[in-house]
Structure formats: C-alpha cells, structure tokens
N, C-alpha and C positions, 0 to 999 in steps of 0.2 A: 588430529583434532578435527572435530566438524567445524565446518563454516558457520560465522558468524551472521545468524539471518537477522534482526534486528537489534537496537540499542534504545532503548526507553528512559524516560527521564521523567515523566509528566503527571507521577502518581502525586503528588500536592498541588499541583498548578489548577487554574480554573480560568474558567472564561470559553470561547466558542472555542471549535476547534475545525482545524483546515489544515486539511491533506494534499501536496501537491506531490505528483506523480510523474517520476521521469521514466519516460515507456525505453529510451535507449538503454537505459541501466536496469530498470526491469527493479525500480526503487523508489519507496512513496518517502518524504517525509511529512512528519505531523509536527505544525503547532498548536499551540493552545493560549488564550488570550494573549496571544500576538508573541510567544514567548515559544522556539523551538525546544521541542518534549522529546523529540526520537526521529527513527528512519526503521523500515519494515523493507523486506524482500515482495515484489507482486509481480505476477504473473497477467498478461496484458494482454496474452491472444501469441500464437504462433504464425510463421512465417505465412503469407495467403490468405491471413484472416485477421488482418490487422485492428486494432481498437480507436476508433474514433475519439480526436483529443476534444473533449468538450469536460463540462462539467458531470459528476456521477454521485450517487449514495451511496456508502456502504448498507449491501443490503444480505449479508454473511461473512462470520469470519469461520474459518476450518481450516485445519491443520491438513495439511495434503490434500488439497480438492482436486480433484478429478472433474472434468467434464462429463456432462454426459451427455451433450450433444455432439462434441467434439473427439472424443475418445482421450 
C-alpha cells in the first residue's frame, strides 16, 4: 500500500485557519477556528538549504512539485 500522505477532517468547519509546520517531520498540521481539521506531508528545503522557521503563506498547492531552482 502507498503511504499515507495526509488526513483531513475540516470540510464543514469554519473560521481562520493556521497551519503549523514541523520541518523535523517534514509535517504541517492545519486548524481551523481553533478546532484541528488534518495533517499534510511538506517538503521544507533539503539538506544545505535549510528553511527559515518564521511565519509563510501558502502561495501553491501541486501534487509532486518539483523545484526549479533547486533541481
């Protein structure tokens, strides 16, 4: 069986939504009006090109992305 890359919950929930992101596990979870909705697989930068912990936007979501600055 393939790996389980996310689990969602949050399709009737409302309210903001905030994603925290643990870069050791390479694992976002998402809540939504203060209530957790899921967890997603992310990809955070490879070894040497590490991702600075600050806050970010989602600014695409794609199924297998590729870099293409990075290769």
């Amino acid at each position: 069986p393939e790996p389980l890359l996310y689990e969602w919950h949050g399709d009737l929930m409302e309210g903001p939504v905030a994603i925290t992101i643990f870069k050791s596990e390479q694992r976002a979870e998402i809540t939504v009006g203060g209530q957790y909705a899921g967890w997603t697989t992310v990809a955070t930068g490879k070894e040497g090109y590490a991702t600075p912990s600050r806050n970010y936007r989602v600014i695409e979501k794609i199924v297998d992305k590729y870099s293409s600055h990075y290769g």
